[in-house]
GUKOLVEX-628546 format. One record per residue: residue in three letters; x negated, y, z of N, C-alpha, C, CB in turn. Coordinates in Angstrom, 2 decimals. Glycine has a CB too. Layout:
ALA,X,Y,Z,X,Y,Z,X,Y,Z,X,Y,Z
...
//
This chain:
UNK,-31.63,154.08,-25.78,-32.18,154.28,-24.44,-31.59,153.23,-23.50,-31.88,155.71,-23.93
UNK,-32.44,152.69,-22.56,-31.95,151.98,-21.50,-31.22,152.28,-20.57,-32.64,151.59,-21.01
UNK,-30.24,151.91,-19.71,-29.86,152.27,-18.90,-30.52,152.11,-17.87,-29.00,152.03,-18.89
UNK,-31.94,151.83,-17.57,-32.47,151.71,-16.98,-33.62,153.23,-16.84,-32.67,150.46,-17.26
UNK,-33.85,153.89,-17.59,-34.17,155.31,-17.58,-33.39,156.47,-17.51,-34.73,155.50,-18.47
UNK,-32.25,156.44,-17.51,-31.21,157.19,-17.54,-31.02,157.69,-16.31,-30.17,156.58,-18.00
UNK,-30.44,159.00,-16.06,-29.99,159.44,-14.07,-28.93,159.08,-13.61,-29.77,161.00,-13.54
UNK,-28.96,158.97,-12.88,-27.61,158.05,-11.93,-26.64,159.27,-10.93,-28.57,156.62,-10.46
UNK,-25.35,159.28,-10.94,-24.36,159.86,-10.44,-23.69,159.00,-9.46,-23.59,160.29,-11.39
UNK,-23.74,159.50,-8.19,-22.80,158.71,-7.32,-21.44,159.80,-7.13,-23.64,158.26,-5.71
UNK,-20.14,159.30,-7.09,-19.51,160.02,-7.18,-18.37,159.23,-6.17,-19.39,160.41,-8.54
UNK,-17.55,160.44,-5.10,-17.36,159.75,-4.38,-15.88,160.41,-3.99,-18.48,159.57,-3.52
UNK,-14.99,160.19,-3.60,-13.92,161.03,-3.03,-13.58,161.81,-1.94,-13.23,160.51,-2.96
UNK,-12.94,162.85,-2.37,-12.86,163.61,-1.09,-11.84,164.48,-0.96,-13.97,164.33,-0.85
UNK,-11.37,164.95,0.27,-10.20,165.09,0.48,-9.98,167.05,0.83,-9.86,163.91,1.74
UNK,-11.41,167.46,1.13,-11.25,168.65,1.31,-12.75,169.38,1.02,-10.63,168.82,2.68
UNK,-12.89,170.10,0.09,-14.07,170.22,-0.77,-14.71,171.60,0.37,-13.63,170.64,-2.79
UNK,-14.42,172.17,1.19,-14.41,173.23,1.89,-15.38,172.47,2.95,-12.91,173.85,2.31
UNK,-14.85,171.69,3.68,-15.72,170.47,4.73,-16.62,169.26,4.21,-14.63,169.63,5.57
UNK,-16.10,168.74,3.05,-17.24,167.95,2.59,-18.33,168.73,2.48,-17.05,167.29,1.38
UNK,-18.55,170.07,1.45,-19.73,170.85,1.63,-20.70,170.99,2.38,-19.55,171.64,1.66
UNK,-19.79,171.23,3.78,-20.09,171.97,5.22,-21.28,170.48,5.92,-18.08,172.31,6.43
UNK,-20.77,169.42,5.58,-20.96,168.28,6.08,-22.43,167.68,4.97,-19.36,167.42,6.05
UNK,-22.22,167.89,4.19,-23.24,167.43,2.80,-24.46,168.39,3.14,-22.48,167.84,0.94
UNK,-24.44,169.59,3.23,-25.54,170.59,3.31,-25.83,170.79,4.47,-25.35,171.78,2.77
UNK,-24.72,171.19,5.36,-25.28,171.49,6.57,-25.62,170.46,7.34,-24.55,172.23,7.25
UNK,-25.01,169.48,7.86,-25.57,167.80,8.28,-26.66,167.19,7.46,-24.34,166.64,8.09
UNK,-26.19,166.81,6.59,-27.02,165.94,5.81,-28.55,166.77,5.48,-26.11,165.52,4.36
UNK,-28.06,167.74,5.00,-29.10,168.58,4.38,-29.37,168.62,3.26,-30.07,168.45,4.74
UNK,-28.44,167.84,2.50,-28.46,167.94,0.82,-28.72,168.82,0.17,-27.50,167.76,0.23
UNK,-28.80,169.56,-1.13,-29.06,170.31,-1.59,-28.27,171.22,-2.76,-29.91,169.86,-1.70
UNK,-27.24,172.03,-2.51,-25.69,171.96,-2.52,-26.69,172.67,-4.60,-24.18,173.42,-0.81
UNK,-25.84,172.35,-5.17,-26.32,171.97,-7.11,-24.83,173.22,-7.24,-25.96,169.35,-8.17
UNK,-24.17,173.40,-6.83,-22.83,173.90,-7.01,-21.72,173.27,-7.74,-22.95,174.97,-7.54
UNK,-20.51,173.83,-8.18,-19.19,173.08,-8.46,-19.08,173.05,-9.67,-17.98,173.58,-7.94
UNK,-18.84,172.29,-10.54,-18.70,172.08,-12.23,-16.76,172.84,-12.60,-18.87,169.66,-12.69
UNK,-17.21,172.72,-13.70,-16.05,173.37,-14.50,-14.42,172.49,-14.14,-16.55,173.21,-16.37
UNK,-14.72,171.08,-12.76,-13.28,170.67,-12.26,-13.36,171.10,-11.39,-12.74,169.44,-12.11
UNK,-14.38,171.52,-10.70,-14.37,171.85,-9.30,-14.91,170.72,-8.47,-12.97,172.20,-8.86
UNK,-15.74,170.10,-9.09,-16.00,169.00,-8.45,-17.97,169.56,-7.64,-15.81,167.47,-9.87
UNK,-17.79,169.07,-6.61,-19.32,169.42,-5.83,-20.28,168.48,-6.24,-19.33,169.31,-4.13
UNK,-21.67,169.44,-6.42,-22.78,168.63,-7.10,-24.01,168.90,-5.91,-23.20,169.27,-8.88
UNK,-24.34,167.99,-5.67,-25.53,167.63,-4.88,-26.77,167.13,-5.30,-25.22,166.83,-4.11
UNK,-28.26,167.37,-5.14,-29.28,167.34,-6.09,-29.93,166.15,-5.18,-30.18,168.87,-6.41
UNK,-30.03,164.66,-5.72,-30.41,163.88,-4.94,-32.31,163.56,-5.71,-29.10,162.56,-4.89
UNK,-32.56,162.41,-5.21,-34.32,162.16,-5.13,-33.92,161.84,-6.83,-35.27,160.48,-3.78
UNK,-35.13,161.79,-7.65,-35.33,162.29,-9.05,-34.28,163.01,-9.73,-35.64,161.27,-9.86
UNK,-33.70,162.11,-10.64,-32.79,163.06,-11.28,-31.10,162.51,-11.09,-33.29,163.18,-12.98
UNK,-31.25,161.88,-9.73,-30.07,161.07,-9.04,-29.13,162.76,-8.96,-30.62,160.01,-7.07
UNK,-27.82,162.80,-9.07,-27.35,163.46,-7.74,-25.77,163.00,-7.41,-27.45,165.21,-7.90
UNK,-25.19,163.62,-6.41,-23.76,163.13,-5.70,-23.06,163.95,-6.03,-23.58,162.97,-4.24
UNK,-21.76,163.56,-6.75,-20.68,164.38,-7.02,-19.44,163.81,-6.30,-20.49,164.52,-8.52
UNK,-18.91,164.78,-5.49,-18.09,164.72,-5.08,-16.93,164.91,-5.69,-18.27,165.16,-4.39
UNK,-15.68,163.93,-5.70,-14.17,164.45,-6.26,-13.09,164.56,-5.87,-13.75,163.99,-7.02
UNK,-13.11,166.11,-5.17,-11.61,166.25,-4.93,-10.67,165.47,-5.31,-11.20,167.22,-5.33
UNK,-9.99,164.29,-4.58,-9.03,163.53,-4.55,-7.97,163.42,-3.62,-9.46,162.65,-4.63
UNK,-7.17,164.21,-2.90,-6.65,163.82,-2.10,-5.68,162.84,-1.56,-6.56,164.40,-2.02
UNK,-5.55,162.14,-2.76,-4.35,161.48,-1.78,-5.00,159.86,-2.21,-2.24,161.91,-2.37
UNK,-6.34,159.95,-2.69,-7.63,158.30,-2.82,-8.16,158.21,-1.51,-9.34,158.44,-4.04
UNK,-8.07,156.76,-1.30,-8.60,156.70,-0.29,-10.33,155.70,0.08,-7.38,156.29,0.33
UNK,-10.96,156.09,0.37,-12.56,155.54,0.04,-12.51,154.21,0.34,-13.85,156.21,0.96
UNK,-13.68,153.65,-0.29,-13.74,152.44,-0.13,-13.88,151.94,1.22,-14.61,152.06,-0.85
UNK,-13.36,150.24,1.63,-14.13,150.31,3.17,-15.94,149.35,3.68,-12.71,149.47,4.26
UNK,-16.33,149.33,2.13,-17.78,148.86,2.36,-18.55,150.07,1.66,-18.15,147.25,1.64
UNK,-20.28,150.47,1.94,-21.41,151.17,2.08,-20.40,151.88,0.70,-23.21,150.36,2.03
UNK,-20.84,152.78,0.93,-20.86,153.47,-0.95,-22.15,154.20,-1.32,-19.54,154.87,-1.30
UNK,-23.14,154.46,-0.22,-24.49,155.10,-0.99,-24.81,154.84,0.35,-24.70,156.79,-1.84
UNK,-26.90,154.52,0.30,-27.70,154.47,0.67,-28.95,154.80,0.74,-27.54,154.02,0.64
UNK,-29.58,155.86,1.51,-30.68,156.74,1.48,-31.33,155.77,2.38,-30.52,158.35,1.92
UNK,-32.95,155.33,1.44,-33.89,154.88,1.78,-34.99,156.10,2.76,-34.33,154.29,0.47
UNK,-35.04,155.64,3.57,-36.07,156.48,4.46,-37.19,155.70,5.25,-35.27,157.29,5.55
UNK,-38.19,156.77,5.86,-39.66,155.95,5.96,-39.31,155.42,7.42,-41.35,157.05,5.84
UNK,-38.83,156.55,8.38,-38.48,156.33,9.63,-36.91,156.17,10.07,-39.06,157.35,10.26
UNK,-36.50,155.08,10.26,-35.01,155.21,10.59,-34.80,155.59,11.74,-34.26,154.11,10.47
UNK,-35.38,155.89,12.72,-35.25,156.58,14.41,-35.38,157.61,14.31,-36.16,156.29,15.56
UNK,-36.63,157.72,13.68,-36.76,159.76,13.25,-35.62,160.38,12.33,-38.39,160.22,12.09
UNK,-34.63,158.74,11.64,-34.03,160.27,10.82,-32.48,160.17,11.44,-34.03,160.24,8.60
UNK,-32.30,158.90,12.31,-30.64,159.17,13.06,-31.05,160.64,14.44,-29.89,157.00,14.23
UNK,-32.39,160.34,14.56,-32.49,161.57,15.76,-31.78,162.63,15.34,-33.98,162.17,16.09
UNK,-32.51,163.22,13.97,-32.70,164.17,13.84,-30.88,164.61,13.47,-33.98,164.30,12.91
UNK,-30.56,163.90,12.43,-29.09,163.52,11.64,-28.09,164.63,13.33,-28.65,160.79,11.46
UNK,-28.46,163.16,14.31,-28.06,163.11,15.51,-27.89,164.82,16.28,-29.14,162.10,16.17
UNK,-28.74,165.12,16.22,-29.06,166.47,16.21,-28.44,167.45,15.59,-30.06,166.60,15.86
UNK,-27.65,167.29,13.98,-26.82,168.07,13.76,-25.67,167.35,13.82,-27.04,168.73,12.72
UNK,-25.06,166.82,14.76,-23.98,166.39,15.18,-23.23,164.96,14.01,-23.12,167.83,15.33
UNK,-23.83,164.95,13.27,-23.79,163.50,12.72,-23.28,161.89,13.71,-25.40,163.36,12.26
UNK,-22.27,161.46,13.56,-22.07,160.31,14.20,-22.46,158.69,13.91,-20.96,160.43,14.28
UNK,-22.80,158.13,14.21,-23.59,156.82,13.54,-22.45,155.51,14.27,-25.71,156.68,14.24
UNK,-22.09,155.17,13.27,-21.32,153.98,13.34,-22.05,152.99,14.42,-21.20,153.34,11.86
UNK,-21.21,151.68,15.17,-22.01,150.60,15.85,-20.49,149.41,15.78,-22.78,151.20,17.78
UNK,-21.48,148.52,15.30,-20.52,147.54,14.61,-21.52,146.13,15.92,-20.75,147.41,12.15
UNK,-20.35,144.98,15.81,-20.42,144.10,16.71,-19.98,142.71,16.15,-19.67,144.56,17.81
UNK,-19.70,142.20,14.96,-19.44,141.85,14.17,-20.54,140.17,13.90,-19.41,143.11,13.40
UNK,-19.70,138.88,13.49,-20.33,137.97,12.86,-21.14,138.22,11.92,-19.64,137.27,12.49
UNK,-22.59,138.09,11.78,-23.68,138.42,11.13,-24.21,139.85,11.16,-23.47,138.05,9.92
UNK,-23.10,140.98,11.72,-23.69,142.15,11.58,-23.92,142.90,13.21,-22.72,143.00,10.52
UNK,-24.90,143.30,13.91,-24.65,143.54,15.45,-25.96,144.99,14.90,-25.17,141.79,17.03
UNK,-25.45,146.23,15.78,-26.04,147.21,15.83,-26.32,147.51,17.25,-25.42,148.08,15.15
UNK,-27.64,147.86,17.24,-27.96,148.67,18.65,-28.90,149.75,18.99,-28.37,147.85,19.50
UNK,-28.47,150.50,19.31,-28.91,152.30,19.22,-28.57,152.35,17.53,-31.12,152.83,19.71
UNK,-27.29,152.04,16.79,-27.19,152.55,16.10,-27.77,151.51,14.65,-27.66,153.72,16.60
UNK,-28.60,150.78,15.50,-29.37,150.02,14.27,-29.69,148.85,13.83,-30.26,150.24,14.20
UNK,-29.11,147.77,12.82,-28.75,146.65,12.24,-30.30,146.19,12.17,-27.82,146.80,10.85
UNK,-30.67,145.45,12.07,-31.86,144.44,11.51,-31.41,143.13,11.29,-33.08,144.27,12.47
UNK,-32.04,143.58,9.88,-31.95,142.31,8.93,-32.67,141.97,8.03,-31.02,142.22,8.32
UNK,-33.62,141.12,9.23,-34.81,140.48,7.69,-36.21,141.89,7.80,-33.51,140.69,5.25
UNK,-36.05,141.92,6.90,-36.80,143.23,6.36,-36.51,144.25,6.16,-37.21,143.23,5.50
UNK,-35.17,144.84,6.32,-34.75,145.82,6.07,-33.91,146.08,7.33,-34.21,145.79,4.83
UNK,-33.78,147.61,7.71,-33.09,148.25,9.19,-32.31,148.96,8.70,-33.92,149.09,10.30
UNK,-31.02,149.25,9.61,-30.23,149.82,8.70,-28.88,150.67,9.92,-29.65,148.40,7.46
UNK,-28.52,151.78,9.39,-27.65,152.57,10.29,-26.23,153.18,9.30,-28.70,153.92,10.98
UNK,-25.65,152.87,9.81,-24.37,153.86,9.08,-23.37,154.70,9.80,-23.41,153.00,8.32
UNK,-22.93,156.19,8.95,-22.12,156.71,9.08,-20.75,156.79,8.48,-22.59,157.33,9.09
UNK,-20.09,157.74,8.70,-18.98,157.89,8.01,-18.87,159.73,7.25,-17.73,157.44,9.22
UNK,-18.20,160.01,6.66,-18.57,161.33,5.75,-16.94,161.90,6.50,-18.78,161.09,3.46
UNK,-16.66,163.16,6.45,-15.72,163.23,7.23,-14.37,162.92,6.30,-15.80,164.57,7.95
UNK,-14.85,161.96,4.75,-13.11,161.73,4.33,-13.45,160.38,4.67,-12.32,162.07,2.49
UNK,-14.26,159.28,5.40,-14.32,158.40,5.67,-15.35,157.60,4.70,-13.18,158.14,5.86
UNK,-16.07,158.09,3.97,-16.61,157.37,2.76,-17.83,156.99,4.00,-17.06,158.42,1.01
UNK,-18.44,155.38,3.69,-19.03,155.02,4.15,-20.87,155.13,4.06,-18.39,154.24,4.02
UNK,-21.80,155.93,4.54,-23.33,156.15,4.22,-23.99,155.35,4.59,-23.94,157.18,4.64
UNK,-25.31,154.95,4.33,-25.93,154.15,5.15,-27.39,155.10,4.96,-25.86,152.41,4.69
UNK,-27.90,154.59,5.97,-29.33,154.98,6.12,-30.27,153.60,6.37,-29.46,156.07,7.44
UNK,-31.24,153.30,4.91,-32.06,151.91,5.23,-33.54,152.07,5.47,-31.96,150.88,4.01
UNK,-34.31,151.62,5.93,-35.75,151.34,6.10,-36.19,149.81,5.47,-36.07,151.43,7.74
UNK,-37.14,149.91,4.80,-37.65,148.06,4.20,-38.77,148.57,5.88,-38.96,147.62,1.60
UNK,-39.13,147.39,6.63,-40.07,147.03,6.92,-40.98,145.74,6.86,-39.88,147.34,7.63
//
């Protein structure tokens, strides 16, 4: 089999499995899969993708994107995000400048958050 048909696991660190939850389902709106036999949190992403979270406490996340949800509307979905109290990064940066939240580049728009152990999200649009 290819690894190219196969499902994909993003797996990410975290520091308190009680609030990542809270933050994954209730913010995000993920779709909480429940906790495996480490205790690790499973999230049911688009096909047969999903996000596992791993209690790690004392790892500390990376400091570039670690996952990226493609969406149709990027205004409609920081509103909404926005709405359950979700915070959206704004960076000012050589090659990278955000405003209301939102990067353009090229063809693709782009917004990021932070997860509350700091792991970095992004939210992209191709236009």
């Amino acid at each position: 089999m290819s690894l190219t048909e196969t499902s994909v696991a993003v797996m990410l660190p975290i520091s308190d499995p009680d609030r990542a939850q809270k933050f994954y389902t209730d913010q995000l709106g993920l779709p909480f899969k429940g906790k495996n036999e480490m205790g690790e949190l499973m999230f049911r992403l688009s096909g047969d993708a999903e996000l596992v979270l791993l209690p790690r406490p004392d790892e500390k996340p990376h400091s570039s994107t670690a996952m990226s949800f493609e969406v149709s509307d990027l205004s409609v979905e920081i509103e909404e995000l926005e709405g359950r109290g979700v915070a959206f990064e704004d960076y000012d940066l050589p090659g990278l400048k955000t405003e209301n939240h939102i990067a353009n580049m090229g063809h693709d728009r782009a917004a990021w958050m932070l997860d509350p152990d700091g792991n970095v999200l992004c939210l992209h649009q191709t236009v």
